[in-house]
C-alpha positions as CSV (number, residue, x, y, z in Angstrom):
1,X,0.0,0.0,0.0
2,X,1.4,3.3,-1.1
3,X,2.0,6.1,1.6
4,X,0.9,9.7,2.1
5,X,4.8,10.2,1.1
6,X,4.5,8.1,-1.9
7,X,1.1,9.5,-3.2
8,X,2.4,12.9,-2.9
9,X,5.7,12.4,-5.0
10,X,3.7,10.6,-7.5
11,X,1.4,13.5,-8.1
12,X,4.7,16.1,-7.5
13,X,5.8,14.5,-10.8
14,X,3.1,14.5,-12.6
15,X,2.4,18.5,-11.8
16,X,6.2,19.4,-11.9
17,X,6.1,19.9,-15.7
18,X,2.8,21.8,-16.0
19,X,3.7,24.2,-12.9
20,X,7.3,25.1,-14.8
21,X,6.0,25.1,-17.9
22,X,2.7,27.5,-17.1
23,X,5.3,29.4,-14.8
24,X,7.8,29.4,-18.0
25,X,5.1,31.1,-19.9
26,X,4.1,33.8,-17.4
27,X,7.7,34.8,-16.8
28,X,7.8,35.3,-20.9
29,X,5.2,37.4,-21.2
30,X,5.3,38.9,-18.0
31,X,8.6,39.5,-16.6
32,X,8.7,41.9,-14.2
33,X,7.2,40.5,-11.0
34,X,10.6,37.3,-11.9
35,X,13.4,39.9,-12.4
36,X,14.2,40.9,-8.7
37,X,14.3,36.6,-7.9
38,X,17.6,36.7,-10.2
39,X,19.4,37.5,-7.1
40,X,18.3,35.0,-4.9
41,X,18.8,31.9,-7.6
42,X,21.3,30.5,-5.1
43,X,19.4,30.3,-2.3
44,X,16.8,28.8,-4.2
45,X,19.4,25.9,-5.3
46,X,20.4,25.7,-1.7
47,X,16.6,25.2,-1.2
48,X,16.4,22.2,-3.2
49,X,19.3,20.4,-2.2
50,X,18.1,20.9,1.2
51,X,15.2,19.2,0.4
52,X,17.1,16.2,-0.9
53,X,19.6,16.1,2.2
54,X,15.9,15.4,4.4
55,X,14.6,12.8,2.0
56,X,17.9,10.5,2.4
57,X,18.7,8.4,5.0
58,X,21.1,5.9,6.2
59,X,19.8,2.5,4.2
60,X,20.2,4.8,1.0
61,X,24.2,4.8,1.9
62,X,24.0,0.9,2.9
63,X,22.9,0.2,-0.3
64,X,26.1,1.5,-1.7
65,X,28.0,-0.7,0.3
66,X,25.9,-3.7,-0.4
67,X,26.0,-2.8,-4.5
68,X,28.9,-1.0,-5.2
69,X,29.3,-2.2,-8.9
70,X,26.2,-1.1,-10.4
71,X,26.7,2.2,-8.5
72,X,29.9,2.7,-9.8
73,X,28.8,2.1,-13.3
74,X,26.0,4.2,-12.7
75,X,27.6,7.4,-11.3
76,X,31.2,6.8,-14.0
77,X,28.2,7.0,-16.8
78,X,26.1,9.8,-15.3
79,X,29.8,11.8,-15.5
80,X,31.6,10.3,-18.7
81,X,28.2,9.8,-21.1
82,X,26.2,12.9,-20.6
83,X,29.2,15.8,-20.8
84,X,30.5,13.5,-24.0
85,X,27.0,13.8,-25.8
86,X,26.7,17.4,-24.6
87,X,29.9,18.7,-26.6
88,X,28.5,15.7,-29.4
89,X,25.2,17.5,-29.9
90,X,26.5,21.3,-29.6
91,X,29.0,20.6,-32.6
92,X,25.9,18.8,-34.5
93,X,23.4,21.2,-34.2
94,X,26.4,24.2,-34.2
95,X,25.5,26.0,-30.8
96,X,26.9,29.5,-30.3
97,X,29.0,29.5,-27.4
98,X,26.5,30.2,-24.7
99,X,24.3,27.7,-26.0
100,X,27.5,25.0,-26.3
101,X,28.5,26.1,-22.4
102,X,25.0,25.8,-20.9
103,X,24.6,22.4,-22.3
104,X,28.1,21.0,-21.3
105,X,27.1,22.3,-18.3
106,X,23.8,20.0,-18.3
107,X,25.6,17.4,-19.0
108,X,28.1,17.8,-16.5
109,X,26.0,18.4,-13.2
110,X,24.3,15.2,-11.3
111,X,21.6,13.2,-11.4
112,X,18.1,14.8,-11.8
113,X,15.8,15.8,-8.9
114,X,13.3,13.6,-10.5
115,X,15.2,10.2,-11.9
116,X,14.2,8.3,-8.2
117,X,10.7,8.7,-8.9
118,X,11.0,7.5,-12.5
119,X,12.8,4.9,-12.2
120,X,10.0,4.1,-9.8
121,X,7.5,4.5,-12.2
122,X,9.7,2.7,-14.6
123,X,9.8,-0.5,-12.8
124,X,13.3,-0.2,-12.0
125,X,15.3,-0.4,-9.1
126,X,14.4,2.2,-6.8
127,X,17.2,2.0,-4.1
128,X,20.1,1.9,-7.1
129,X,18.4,5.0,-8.1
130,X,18.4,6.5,-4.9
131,X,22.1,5.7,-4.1
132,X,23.7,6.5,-7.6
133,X,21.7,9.8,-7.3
134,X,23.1,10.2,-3.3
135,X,27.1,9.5,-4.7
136,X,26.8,11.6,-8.2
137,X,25.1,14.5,-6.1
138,X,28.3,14.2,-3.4
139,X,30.9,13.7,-6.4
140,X,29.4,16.9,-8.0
141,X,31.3,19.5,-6.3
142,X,34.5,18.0,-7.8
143,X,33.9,16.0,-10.7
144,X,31.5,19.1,-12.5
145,X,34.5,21.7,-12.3
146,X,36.8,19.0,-13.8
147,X,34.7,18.2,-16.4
148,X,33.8,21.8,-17.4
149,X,37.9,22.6,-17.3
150,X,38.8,19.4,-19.7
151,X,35.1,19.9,-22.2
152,X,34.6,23.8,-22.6
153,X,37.5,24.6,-25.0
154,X,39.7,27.4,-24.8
155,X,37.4,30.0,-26.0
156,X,35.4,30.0,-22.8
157,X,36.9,31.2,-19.5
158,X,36.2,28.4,-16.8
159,X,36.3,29.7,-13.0
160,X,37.4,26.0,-11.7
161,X,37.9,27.1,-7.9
162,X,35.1,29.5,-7.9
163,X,32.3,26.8,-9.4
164,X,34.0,24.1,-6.9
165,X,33.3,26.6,-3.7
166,X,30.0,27.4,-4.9
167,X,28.6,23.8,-5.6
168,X,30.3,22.8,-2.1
169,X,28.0,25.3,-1.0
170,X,24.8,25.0,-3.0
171,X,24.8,21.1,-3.1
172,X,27.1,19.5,-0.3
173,X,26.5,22.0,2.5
174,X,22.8,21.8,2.1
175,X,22.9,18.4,1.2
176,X,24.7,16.8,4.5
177,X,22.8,19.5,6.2
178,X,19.8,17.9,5.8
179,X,21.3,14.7,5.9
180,X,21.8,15.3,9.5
181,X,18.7,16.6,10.1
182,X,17.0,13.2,9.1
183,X,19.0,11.4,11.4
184,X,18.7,13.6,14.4
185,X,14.7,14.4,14.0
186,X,13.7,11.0,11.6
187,X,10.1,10.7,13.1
188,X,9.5,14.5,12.9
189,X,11.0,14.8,8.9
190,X,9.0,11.3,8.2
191,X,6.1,13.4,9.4
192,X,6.8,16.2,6.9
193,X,8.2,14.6,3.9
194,X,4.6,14.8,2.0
195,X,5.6,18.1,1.5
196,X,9.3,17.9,0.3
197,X,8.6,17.5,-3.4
198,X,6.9,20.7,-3.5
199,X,9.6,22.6,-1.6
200,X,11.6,21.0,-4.6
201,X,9.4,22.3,-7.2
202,X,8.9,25.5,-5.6
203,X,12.7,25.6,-5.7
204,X,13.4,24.9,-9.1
205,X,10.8,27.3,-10.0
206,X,12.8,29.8,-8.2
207,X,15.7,29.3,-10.6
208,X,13.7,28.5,-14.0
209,X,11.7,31.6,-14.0
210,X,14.1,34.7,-12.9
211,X,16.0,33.2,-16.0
212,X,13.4,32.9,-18.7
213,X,12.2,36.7,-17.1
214,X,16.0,37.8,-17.7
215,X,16.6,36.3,-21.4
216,X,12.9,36.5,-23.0
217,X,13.7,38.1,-26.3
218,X,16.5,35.9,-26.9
219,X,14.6,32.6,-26.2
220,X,12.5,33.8,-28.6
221,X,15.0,33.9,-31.3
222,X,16.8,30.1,-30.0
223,X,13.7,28.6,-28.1
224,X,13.6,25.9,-31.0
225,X,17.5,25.0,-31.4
226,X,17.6,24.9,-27.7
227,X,14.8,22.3,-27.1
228,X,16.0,20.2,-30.2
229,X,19.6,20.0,-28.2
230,X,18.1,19.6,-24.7
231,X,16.1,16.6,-26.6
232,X,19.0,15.1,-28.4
233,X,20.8,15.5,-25.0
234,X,18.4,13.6,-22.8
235,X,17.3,10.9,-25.8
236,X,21.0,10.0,-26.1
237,X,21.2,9.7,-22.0
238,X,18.6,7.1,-22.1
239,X,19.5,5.2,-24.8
240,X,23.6,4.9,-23.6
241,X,22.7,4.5,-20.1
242,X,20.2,1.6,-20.8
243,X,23.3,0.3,-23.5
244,X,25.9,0.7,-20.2
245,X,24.0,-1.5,-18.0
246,X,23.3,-4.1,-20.9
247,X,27.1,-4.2,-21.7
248,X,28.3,-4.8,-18.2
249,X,25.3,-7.8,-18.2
250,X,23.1,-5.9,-15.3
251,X,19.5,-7.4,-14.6
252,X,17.0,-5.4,-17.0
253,X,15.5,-3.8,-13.8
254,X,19.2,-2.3,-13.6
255,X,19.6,-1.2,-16.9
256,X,16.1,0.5,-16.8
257,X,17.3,2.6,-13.9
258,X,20.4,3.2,-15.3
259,X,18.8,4.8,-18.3
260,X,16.9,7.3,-16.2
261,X,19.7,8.2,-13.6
262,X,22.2,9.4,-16.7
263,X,19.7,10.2,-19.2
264,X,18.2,12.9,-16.0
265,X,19.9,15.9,-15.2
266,X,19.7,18.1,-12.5
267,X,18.2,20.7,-14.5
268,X,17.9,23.1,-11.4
269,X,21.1,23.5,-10.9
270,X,22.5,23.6,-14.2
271,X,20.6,26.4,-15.1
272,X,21.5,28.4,-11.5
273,X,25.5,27.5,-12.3
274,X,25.2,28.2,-15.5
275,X,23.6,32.1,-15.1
276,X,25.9,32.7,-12.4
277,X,29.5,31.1,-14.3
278,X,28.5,32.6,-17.5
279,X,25.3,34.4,-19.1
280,X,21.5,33.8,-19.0
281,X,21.7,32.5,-22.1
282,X,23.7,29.5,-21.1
283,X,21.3,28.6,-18.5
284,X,18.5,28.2,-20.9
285,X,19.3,24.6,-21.6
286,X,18.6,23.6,-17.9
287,X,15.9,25.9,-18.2
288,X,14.0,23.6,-20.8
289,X,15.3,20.2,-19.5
290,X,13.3,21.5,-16.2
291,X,10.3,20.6,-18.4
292,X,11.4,18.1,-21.1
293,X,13.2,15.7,-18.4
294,X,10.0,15.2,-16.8
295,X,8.3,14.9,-19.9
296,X,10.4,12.3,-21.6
297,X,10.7,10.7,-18.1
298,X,7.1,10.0,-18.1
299,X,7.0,8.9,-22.1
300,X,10.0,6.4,-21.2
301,X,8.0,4.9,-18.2
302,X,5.0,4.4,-19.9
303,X,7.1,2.4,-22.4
304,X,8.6,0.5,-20.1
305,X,5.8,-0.4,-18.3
306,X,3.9,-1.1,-21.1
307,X,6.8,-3.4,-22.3
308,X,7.7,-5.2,-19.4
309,X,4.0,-6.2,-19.6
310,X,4.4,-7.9,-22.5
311,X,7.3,-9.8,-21.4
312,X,6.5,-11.8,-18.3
313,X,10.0,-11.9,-16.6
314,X,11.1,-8.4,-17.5
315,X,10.2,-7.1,-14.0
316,X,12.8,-9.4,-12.6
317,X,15.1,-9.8,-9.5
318,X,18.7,-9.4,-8.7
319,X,21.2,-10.7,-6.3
320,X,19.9,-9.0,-3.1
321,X,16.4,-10.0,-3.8
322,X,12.8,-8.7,-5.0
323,X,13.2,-5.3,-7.2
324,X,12.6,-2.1,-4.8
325,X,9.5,-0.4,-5.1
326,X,9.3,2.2,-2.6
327,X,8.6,5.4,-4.0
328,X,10.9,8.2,-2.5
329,X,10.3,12.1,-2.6
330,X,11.1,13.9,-5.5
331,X,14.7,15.7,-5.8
């Protein structure tokens, strides 16, 4: 029997794409009321990680421990597949430079703040989800810098240290802050978390529409390019990350969540790192995966689903037992 927690992340990702989309659309036409949030797009991000440092707790870390391969698979694609196929579409589709930046930097930022709860939906494995999420998240503050340093090119100034600093404080602080809160006050968070997806739309939001307030005219003028890439971006996520899982001979419930963990990005804070490191423009891309993601998330799970029907043993189990099921809150 589903939970109060479970019921609400289920309907938090169904609504998460019509309230940023309807939101995107306001900001457009409307911008004024969205300008003055510009300012506080970091504390928004700090927000939302917040919300994910309450949701985890300490089985999600066990479950590294007790799965460590298909983690490490998990978290080496999320960081090696997505930055790869964001410099690969940028060069097909021939990006300008803020375009080409802001999707690297899709690419090269975590696991999205909704992959747990489709993967859920996807009849996959929800605690591999959970955990790879949990490690790339953690990794971020290190591994994102890198990989902007090694991708970007030499035409576009990287602040290594300075994007480093600020993840450690948008993602990790927040992140084990919350973490600790969990432990300390478990029955009192449980009692909450209901509401935690929805401090994580409400955050996401926060970053989204400032940006789309800030950069209306020249959406306009890219909207199409942009969602073609962000598309192209996220199809080519699936597709590998299903293919990674498959070649390393993981249980189809494994591969499915593989798909969805580096196929997802954390569209949230791509676009906050990527307004503050470089120009509004270059956070459009997170801007739009904030809606696509969710979209194509839900397309890929009905798919799923629909074939795993088909196929009596394609909801299967691996070595630890019965495929997890339990719905956590969205991220």
């Amino acid at each position: 029997m589903r939970t109060s927690e479970d019921r609400s992340a289920a309907i938090a990702v169904t609504a998460f794409p019509a309230f940023i989309l309807v939101g995107t659309i306001i900001a457009y036409f409307f911008p004024a009321p969205f300008v003055p949030l510009t300012g506080a797009i970091t504390y928004f991000l700090m927000i939302i990680m917040f919300g994910m440092g309450l949701t985890l707790t300490i089985p999600d870390f066990q479950e590294i421990a007790r799965r460590p391969w298909p983690v490490f698979i998990g978290v080496v694609g999320q960081f090696v597949i997505m930055p790869l196929c964001a410099v690969g579409v940028a060069e097909l589709l021939g990006l300008n430079l803020a375009l080409a930046v802001g999707l690297l930097m899709l690419g090269s930022v975590p696991g999205g703040t909704s992959s747990n709860v489709i993967a859920y939906l996807s009849r996959g494995d929800v605690a591999l989800s959970v955990a790879m999420t949990s490690v790339s998240t953690l990794l971020s503050p290190i591994v994102t810098p890198l990989l902007m340093l090694a991708l970007a090119g030499e035409d576009i100034a990287i602040d290594g240290a300075g994007m480093a600093v600020t993840l450690a404080q948008t993602v990790l602080v927040p992140v084990i802050g919350g973490l600790i809160l969990r432990y300390i006050l478990d029955t009192a968070i449980a009692k909450i978390s209901p509401i935690l997806p929805w401090v994580s739309i409400v955050g996401i939001g926060g970053v989204v529409f400032p940006t789309v307030a800030n950069n209306g005219e020249r959406l306009a003028q890219v909207g199409v390019i942009v969602v073609v890439a962000v598309l192209l971006h996220n199809v080519f996520g699936y597709l590998l990350g299903y293919a990674a899982g498959a070649l390393f001979k993981l249980p189809p419930s494994h591969n499915r969540t593989m798909a969805v963990e580096i196929g997802t990005q954390s569209a949230g804070l791509s676009s906050g790192m990527a307004a503050k490191f470089f120009t509004l423009e270059a956070a459009l891309p997170g801007a739009v995966a904030a809606v696509l993601h969710n979209i194509t998330g839900a397309i890929y799970s009905a798919m799923v689903r629909r074939f795993s029907r088909a196929i009596p043993n394609a909801t299967d189990t691996d070595a630890g037992g019965v495929v997890s099921q339990s719905l956590p809150a969205t991220r």
